[in-house]
LOTIDO-952469 format. One record per residue (C-alpha): residue in one letter; x, y, z. Coordinates in steps of 0.1 Angstrom, whole numbers, plus 5000, padded with zeros to 4 digits. Example, Ala and Ser with C-alpha at 12.3 -4.5 7.8 and 13.67 -1.06 7.14 Angstrom:
BEGIN
A512349555078 S513749895071 
# end
This chain:
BEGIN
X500050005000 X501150354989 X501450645013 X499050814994 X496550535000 X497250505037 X496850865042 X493250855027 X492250565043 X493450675080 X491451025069 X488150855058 X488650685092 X489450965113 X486351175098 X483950865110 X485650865145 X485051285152 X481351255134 X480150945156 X481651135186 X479951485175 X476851285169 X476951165205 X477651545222 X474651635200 X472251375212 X473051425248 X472551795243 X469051725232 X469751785190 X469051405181 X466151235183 X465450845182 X469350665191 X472150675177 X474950315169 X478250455161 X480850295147 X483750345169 X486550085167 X485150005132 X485450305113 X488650095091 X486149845080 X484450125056 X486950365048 X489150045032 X485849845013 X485450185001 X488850204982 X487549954959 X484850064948 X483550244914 X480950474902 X477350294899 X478250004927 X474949994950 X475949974988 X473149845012 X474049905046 X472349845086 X471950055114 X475450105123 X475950275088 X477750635094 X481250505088 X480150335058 X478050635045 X481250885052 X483550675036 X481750615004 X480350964999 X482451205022 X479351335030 X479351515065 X477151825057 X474151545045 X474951335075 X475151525103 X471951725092 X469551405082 X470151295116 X469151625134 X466051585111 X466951865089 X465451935054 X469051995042 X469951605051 X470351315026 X467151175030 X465251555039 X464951435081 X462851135072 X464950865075 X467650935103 X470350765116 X469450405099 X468350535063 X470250695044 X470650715008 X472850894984 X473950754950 X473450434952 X474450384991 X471250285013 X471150185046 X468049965067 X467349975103 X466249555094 X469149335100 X469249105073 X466049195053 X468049345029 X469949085017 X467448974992 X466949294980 X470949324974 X470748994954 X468249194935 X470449474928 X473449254918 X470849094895 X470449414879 X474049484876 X474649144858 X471149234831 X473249584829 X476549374818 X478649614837 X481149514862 X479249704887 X478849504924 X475949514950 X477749534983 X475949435020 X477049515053 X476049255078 X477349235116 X477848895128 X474448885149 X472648905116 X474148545109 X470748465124 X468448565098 X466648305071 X466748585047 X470348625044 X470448195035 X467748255006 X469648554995 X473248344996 X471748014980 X469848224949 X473448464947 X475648154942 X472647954923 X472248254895 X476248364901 X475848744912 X477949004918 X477349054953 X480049124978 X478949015014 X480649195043 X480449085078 X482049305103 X482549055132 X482549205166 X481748935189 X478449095203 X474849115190 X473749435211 X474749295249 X474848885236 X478048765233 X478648525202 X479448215220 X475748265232 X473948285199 X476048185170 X476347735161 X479147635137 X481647845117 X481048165100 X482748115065 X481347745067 X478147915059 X479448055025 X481447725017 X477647555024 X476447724996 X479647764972 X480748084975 X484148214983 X485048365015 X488148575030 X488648635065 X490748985074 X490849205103 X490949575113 X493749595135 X496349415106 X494549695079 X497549735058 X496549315050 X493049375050 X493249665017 X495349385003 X493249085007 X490149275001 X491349444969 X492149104957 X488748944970 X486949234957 X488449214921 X487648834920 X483648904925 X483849154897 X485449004872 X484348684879 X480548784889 X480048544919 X479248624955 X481648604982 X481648655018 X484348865033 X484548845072 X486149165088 X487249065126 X486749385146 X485449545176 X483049795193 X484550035216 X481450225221 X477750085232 X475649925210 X473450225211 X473750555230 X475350425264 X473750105271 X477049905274 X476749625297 X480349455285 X483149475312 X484949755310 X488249595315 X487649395285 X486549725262 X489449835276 X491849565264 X490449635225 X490650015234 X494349985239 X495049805208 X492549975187 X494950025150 X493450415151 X494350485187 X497950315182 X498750555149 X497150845169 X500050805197 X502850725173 X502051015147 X500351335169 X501851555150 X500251425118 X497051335134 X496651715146 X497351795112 X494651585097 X491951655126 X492452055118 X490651985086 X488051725105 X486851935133 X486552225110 X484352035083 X481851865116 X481952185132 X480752395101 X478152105092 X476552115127 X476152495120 X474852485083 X472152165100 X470952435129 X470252685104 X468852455082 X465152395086 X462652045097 X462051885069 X458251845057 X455951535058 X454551485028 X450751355024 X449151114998 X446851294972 X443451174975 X441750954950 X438251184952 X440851464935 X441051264907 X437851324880 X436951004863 X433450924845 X432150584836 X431750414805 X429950114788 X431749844799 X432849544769 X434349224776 X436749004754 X435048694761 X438448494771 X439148304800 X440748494824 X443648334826 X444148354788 X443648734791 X446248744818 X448448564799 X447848724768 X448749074782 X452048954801 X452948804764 X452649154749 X453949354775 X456949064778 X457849114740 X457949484738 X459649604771 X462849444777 X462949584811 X460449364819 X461449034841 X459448734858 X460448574889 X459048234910 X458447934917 X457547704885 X456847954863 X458847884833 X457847654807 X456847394802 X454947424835 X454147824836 X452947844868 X450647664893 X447647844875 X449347864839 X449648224839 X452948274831 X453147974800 X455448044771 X457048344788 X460248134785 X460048004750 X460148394741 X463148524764 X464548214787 X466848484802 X463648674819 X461948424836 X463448314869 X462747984885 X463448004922 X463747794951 X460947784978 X462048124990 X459348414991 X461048635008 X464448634986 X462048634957 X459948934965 X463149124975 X465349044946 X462249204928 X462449494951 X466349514942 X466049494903 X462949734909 X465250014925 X467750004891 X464550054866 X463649704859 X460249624860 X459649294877 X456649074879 X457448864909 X454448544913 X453848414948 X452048084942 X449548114965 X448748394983 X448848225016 X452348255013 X452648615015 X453348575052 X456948475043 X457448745023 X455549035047 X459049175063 X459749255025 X456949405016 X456049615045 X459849685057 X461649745027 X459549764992 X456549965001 X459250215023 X462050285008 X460050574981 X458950775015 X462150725038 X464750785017 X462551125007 X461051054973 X464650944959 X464450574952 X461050394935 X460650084934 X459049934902 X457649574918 X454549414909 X453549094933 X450848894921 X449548614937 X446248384937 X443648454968 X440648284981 X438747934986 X436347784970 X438847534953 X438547274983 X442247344988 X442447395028 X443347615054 X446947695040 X445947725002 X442447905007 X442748205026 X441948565020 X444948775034 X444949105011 X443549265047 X446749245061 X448749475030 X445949745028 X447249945058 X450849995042 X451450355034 X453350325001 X451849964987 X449249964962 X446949674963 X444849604937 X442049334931 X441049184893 X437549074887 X435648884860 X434149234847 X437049394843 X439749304817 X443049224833 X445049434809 X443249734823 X444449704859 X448149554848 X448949824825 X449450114852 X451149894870 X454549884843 X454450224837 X457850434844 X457750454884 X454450314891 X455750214930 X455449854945 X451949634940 X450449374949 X447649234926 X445249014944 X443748734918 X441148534928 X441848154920 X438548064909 X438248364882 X441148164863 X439247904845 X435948154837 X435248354810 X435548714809 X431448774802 X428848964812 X425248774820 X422148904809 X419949034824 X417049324813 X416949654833 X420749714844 X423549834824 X427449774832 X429650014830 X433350094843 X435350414851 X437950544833 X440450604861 X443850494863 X442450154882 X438550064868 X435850024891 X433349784879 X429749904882 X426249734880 X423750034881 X419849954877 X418350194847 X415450274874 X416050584897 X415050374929 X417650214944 X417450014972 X420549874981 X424849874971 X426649574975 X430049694980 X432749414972 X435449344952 X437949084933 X436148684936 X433048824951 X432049074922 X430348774902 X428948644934 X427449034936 X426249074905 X424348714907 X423048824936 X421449164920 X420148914895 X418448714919 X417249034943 X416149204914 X413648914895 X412348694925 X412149004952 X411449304932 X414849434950 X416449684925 X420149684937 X423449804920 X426949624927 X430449854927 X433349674930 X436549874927 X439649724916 X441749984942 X441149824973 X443550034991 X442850374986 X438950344988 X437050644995 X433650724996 X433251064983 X434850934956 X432050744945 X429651004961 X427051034930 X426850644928 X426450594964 X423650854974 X420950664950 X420550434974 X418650345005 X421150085024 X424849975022 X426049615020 X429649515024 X430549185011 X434149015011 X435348705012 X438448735044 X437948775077 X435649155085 X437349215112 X439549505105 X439549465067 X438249575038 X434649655044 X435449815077 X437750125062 X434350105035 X431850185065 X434150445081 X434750635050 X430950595040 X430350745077 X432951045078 X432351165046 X428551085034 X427351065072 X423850945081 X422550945044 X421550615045 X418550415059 X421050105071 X424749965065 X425749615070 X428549385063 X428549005056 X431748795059 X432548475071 X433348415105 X435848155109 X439948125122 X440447915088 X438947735059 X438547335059 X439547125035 X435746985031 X433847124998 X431147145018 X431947265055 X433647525029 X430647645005 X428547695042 X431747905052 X431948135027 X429548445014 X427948284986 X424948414965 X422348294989 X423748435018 X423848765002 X420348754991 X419248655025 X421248945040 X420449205014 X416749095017 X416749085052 X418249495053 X415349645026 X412549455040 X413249455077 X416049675086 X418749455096 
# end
């Protein structure tokens, strides 16, 4: 290593020491908010990764991310005022001390949870045919997340450019390693083929040599490889809750390789820290005179003007017309990439919506291992470098595996990292029962997304053709999706029945609402529902309608998570009462946020509201304990009937 080399890596190191100490004096002066986990006795571990990096690497980072952050983008002015919540700071006060982003360096408060989504970005790199890296910093406690295995099997499997590296300090927060961690660390990496390098901070003249080599070996040779950094924490975990002897800090503290150059170069190290204080100091004064940054709100759906038109079928099976769009879109954007289990041909999918992709482009469609949450977040990962991937979760059941990446990483990082980073991702999955399939492979779970800020969930129906929905969801920074597809609309034909006095008609916003509306001026009741139930609905009206005398309109919206009554105001005031219908659990879900905007918004303008759902804690595997379970057209007749006639 050249002088000139040492010199900037002991700088970059320095700078990370007198900013996590200044970060400290501010937070016990009251300027921080939240915590703070410094990197002190690890600043090294950055400042010499960082020599070997080029322009357009990504960097994904945890919550002990400042020395990485400085040493990659010798940014102290963003810094300093992102964590004192300044509009001036990287990510405009919104994300903080754990999430930061600037030019392709990100950091996550979620140990391990961005591993997947690091895989994803190395994908991207490799589509890109650059020799551009994705680079993860992991601490050895993290060893103990599933998602990092996924991440490490797929990244050898598919041979990625992803650089791995631990920074081994012997402690998760106050747990000492012997305490937590089975087995050897690079054993891990060998387990799934990829290389591995062990180096440590205090011999850092080796570790720039070993690393450099290391480094240039997953480059050039695009493969994943592990590179353990042995190191230590001379600071607490966060703030001051240290609970480790201080005799043995102590011990590290006396052979930490900064402390040891400090006392056998002063001179030079006064030199250097001239420059550092004054560059801290002058960003602590440019953050105080910078002001909070803002909190910016979602634009409501009633501000956007939509009108409704005739609505006209193709006549197709569903899962044709799915099919048949993904085929179109697959051949003319190349940006376009599938991802999951089984999908390529000849199988294409568990319900055959993804068959012949392959035949077309076999180096777009992704078969993956049994691993929904390294599927969803490599999506997430190419999504964040413009791709535009459709990921397929076989049954929507399974979206439990994969919740940490949708709600923790995919659906936040637009809003936390302050409107810098989108992520084009579009989850689809089959939903519902009625197939006899069980409690595993039957349940309605789309309840559970429709609270994340940032997600949009949508919800196909037979009325509305598929192509419709799926072809805002591809545009150029549409955001992360999830498209909710009931099972049993796959095999059925995308038609309207007949039936005299009603027409059907859809809106021409960005996601169609599907509307049954009676041509008589009486109405007497809405049913309110959306995705498997809308055919169920509008058999219903049928039935209401010719053996009751019941004149009832159906309006089932394909945007399930951005509802709002006043949006549909016009439609909604025609009528006497209000019927919810869905097939999940009510508690909580979907027709509850219906009621409570109907209430806030239209008030007491109707004569009744109601909701029918099936009460249950899962679905059996018996056809028939099922078809009692769940809201079919009877029970919505009954119910309906039961409201008009009677009042409840």
């Amino acid at each position: 290593m050249n002088q000139e080399t040492q010199n900037k890596i002991l700088y970059k190191a320095l700078l990370s020491r007198a900013v996590e100490e200044k970060l400290l004096n501010l937070f016990n002066e009251g300027l921080l908010s939240g915590t703070v986990h410094t990197c002190i006795g690890q600043e090294l571990s950055g400042a010499v990764i960082s020599e070997f990096l080029i322009k357009n690497d990504t960097i994904f980072s945890n919550h002990r991310c400042h020395g990485h952050f400085l040493s990659i983008t010798d940014d102290v002015n963003g810094l300093i005022a992102e964590l004192m919540g300044k509009s001036s700071g990287v990510c405009g006060g919104r994300g903080g001390s754990q999430h930061l982003y600037k030019d392709g360096f990100f950091s996550s408060g979620i140990q391990g949870g961005f591993l997947p989504v690091s895989a994803g970005l190395a994908l991207g790199h490799k589509f890109n045919q650059s020799k551009n890296i994705a680079v993860a910093f992991i601490g050895d406690g993290t060893l103990g997340e599933g998602a990092i295995y996924e991440a490490f099997n797929v990244a050898s499997k598919w041979n990625l450019p992803l650089l791995v590296v631990l920074e081994d300090n012997g402690f998760s927060q106050s747990t000492a390693q012997e305490e937590t961690l089975a087995g050897s660390i690079t054993a891990r990496a060998a387990a799934f083929d990829m290389m591995s390098e062990n180096v440590d901070t205090w011999d850092w003249q080796t570790f720039h040599e070993k690393s450099g080599k290391f480094i240039a070996k997953v480059r050039e040779e695009s493969r994943p490889g592990l590179l353990v950094v042995k190191t230590f924490r001379l600071k607490a975990h966060s703030k001051g809750d240290d609970n480790r002897p201080a005799e043995f800090v102590k011990k590290y503290f006396d052979i930490d390789p900064l402390n040891l150059w400090i006392k056998a170069n002063e001179a030079e190290h006064t030199k250097k820290m001239q420059d550092i204080d004054q560059r801290v100091n002058k960003a602590v004064e440019l953050a105080k005179a910078s002001p909070v940054g803002e909190v910016l709100h979602k634009k409501p759906k009633s501000k956007e003007v939509f009108t409704w038109k005739k609505n006209e079928l193709s006549n197709r099976r569903t899962v044709k017309a799915i099919n048949d769009h993904f085929t179109d879109l697959f051949k003319n954007d190349k940006k376009v990439i599938f991802i999951g289990e089984d999908i390529r041909s000849p199988y294409g999918g568990a319900f055959k919506i993804t068959q012949g992709l392959s035949d077309i482009d076999t180096n777009r469609v992704f078969n993956t291992p049994i691993s929904e949450s390294c599927i969803v977040g490599m999506g997430t990962g190419l999504g964040m470098l413009g791709y535009k991937p459709m990921v397929e979760i076989m049954f929507g059941d399974f979206l439990g595996l994969a919740f940490d990446q949708v709600f923790n990483h995919a659906s936040k990082f637009n809003d936390m990292y302050n409107d810098q980073v989108n992520v084009n991702l579009v989850i689809r999955t089959p939903m519902g029962g009625r197939r006899g399939y069980g409690p595993t492979h039957s349940q309605s779970l789309e309840k559970h997304f429709l609270g994340m800020p940032g997600l949009q969930v949508v919800a196909l129906n037979s009325f509305i053709e598929p192509s419709d929905v799926y072809k805002n969801l591809t545009t150029e920074n549409a955001g992360p999706s999830l498209v909710i597809e009931n099972k049993v609309m796959y095999a059925k034909p995308l038609t309207l029945p007949k039936v005299e006095g009603f027409e059907y008609l859809k809106s021409d916003e960005k996601f169609p609402a599907f509307l049954m509306k009676p041509l008589s001026q009486k109405v007497h009741c809405t049913l309110i529902g959306y995705g498997g139930m809308t055919e169920i609905m509008v058999l219903a009206a049928i039935e209401l309608f010719e053996k009751y005398d019941i004149i009832v309109q159906v309006l089932a919206p394909t945007d399930i998570s951005g509802f709002e009554a006043i949006h549909y105001k016009d439609i909604l005031l025609n009528s006497e009462y209000i019927l919810t219908v869905e097939e999940g659990v009510g508690y909580s879900g979907f027709s509850s946020e219906v009621l409570a905007s109907i209430q806030e918004t239209l008030g007491s303008a109707f004569a009744g509201v109601k909701r029918l759902y099936p009460e249950y804690s899962s679905i059996p595997a018996s056809g028939a304990l099922e078809n009692k379970m769940l809201p079919d057209v009877q029970h919505i007749v009954d119910k309906c009937e039961g409201l008009v006639r009677h009042g409840k």
